[in-house]
NUKOL-927254 format. One record per residue (C-alpha): residue in three letters; x, y, z. Coordinates in steps of 0.05 Angstrom, whole numbers, plus 5000, padded with zeros to 4 digits. Layout:
ALAXYZ ...
This chain:
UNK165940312901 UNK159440112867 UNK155639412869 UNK152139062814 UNK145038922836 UNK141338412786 UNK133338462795 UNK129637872760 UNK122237952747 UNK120037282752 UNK113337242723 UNK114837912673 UNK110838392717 UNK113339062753 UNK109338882816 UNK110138182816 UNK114537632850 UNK121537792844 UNK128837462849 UNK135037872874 UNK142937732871 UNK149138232885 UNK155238042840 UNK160337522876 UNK155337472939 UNK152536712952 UNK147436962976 UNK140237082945 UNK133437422952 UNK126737292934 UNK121037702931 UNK113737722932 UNK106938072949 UNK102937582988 UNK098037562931 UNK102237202882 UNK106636802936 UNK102336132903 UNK105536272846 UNK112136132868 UNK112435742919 UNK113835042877 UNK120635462865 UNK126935072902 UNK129335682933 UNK123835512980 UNK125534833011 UNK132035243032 UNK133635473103 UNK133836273104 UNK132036863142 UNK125837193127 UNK120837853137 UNK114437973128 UNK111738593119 UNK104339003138 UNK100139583158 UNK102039853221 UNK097339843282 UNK100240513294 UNK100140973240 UNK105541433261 UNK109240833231 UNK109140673158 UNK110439943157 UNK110039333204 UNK114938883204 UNK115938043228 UNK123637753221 UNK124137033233 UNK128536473212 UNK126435673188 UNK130535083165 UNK124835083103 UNK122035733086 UNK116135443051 UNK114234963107 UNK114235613155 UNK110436113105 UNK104635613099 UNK104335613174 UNK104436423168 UNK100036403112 UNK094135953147 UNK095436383210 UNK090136953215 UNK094437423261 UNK099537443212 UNK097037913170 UNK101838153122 UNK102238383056 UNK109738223030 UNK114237753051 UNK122237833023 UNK127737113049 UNK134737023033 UNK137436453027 UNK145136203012 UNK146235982939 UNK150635472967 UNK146835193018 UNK151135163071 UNK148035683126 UNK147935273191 UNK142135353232 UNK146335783279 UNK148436223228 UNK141136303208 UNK139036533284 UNK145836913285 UNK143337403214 UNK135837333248 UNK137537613317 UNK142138253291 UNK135738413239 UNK130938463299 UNK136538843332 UNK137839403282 UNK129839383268 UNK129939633341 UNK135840083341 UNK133740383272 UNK125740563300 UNK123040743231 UNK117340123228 UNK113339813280 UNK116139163310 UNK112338503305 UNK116438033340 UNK114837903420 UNK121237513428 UNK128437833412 UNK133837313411 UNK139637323433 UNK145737273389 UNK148336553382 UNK154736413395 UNK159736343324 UNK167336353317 UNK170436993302 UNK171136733221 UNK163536643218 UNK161537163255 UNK164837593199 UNK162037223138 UNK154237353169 UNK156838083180 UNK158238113106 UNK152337773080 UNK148538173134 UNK150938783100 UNK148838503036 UNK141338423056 UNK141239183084 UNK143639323010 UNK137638932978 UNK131839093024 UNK129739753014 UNK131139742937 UNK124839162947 UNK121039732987 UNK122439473064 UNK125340123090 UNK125239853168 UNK133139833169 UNK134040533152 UNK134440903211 UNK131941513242 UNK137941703276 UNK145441753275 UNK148841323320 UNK154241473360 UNK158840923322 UNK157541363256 UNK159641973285 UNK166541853312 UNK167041573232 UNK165242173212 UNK168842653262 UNK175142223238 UNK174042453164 UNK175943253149 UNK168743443125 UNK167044243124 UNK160144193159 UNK155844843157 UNK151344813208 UNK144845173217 UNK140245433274 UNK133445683294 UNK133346043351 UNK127346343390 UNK126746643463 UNK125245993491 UNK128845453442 UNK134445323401 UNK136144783347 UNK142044623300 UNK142144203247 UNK145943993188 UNK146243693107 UNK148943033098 UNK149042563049 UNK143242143099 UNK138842753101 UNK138543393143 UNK141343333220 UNK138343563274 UNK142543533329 UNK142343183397 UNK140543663450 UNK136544123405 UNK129844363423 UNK123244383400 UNK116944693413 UNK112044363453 UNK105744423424 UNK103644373351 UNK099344923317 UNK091744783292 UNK093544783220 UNK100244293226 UNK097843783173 UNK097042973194 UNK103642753160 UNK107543213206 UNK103543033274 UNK104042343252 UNK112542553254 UNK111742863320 UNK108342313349 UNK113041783329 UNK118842203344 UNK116142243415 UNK113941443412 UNK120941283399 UNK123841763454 UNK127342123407 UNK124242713424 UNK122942803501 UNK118943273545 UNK122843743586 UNK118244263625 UNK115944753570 UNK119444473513 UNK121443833471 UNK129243653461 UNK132143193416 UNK136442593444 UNK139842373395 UNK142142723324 UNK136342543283 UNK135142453203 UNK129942903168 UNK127742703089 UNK127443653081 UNK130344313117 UNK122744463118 UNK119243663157 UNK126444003208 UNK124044593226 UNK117144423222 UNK118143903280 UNK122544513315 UNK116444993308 UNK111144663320 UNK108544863250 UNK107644833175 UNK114445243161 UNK119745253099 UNK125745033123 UNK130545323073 UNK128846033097 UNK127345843173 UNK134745573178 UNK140545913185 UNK148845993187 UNK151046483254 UNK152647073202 UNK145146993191 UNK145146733125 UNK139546233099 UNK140145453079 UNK137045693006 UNK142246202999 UNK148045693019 UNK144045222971 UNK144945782919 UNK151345992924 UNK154245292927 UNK150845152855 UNK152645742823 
């Protein structure tokens, strides 16, 4: 079922500050690049308690985005700390508040503390925060209200370009959903005399599959984005080193057939002719045949 998003520009620009609701949430979002934050930040939405994130370049640039969750009772009292602090660096900052105003402080630390968590679990940007806390305690009602309006915010963030929450992996969780569903799943392999990987189309991306493995070494003419992939792959432990080769950990989410294979072969490869069904047949050809 689909969900009305409403996107207000607030000062009529497309890169501007910007406000965010989902029909029949109570909650809200509000946008802004750190550049036009002082235009804003009269705006009541900021004497509110909410949760917040702030968003940079990575130190690391196997990662595209740095990323700083917190929490405050007023988000514009804590932004001008964060603003007049010189390590926080950042160049977007995205809070949600509660239209109705009545997020208890605990509820606030409870949404904070799962967003650090799934920032972790989803290792797609590079993690800011030195302290991770832990999960306060709510009863059972609440705790399923700042599920919901958790899954609301996961909703709203990356349509406002913070992509830290999508993750770079399936979790186990998702697959015993799936494996409960009758789905047809074609799945594909390279194979070479020393490794073998599988890997699959969903509707998150292409698959490859825990256990799978990869060449070790890159060639000379891989190109940056892809040993950036590599190296972050191996950062995050997704990828470990096993004697002579790489093998994947956990069943992880490509954006093409070809960025799959190309972290299997260790080089610039196209991935709709490199994969394959066991009768030998292509991904393109599948592709082909399933559009005709």
């Amino acid at each position: 079922m689909g969900k009305k998003l409403t996107v207000y520009m607030i000062d009529g620009t497309e890169y501007g500050p910007r406000l965010s609701e989902i029909g029949n949430w109570v909650g809200k979002a509000i946008y802004s690049p750190r550049a036009t934050i002082n235009k804003i930040i009269s705006r009541p939405e900021f004497d509110n308690p909410g949760v917040y994130c702030l968003k940079g370049d990575p130190n690391d640039e196997a990662f595209d985005e740095k990323i700083y969750i917190g929490e405050a009772e007023n988000i514009r009292t804590r932004l001008k700390q964060h603003l007049s602090d010189p390590k926080k660096d950042f160049k977007e900052i995205i809070f949600f508040i509660s239209k109705d105003e009545l997020l208890t402080k605990t509820q606030i630390k409870y949404i904070e503390s799962r967003l650090i968590q799934l920032a972790i679990d989803a290792k797609t940007a590079e993690i800011e925060n030195g302290n991770f806390p832990k999960l306060p305690t709510l009863h059972e009602a609440d705790i399923s209200d700042m599920e919901y309006f958790l899954d609301q915010i996961k909703l709203i963030l990356p349509v406002m370009g913070f992509r830290f929450l999508i993750s770079t992996s399936i979790k186990q969780s998702e697959k015993e959903n799936l494996s409960g569903k009758k789905i047809n799943i074609e799945i594909f392999e390279i194979k070479t005399k020393t490794f073998n990987a599988k890997m699959y189309e969903s509707d998150k991306g292409y698959i490859i599959l825990k256990g799978s493995e990869a060449k070790k070494k890159l060639s000379a003419s891989t190109t940056d984005t892809y040993r950036k992939l590599r190296r972050k792959l191996l950062e995050t432990n997704l990828l470990v080193d096993e004697v002579d080769k790489l093998v994947f950990t956990e069943d992880t989410i490509f954006s093409s057939p070809s960025s799959a294979s190309n972290m299997v072969l260790g080089r610039n490869s196209n991935g709709f002719t490199e994969w394959v069904t066991k009768n030998g047949i292509t991904f393109k050809e599948v592709q082909e045949k399933l559009n005709n």
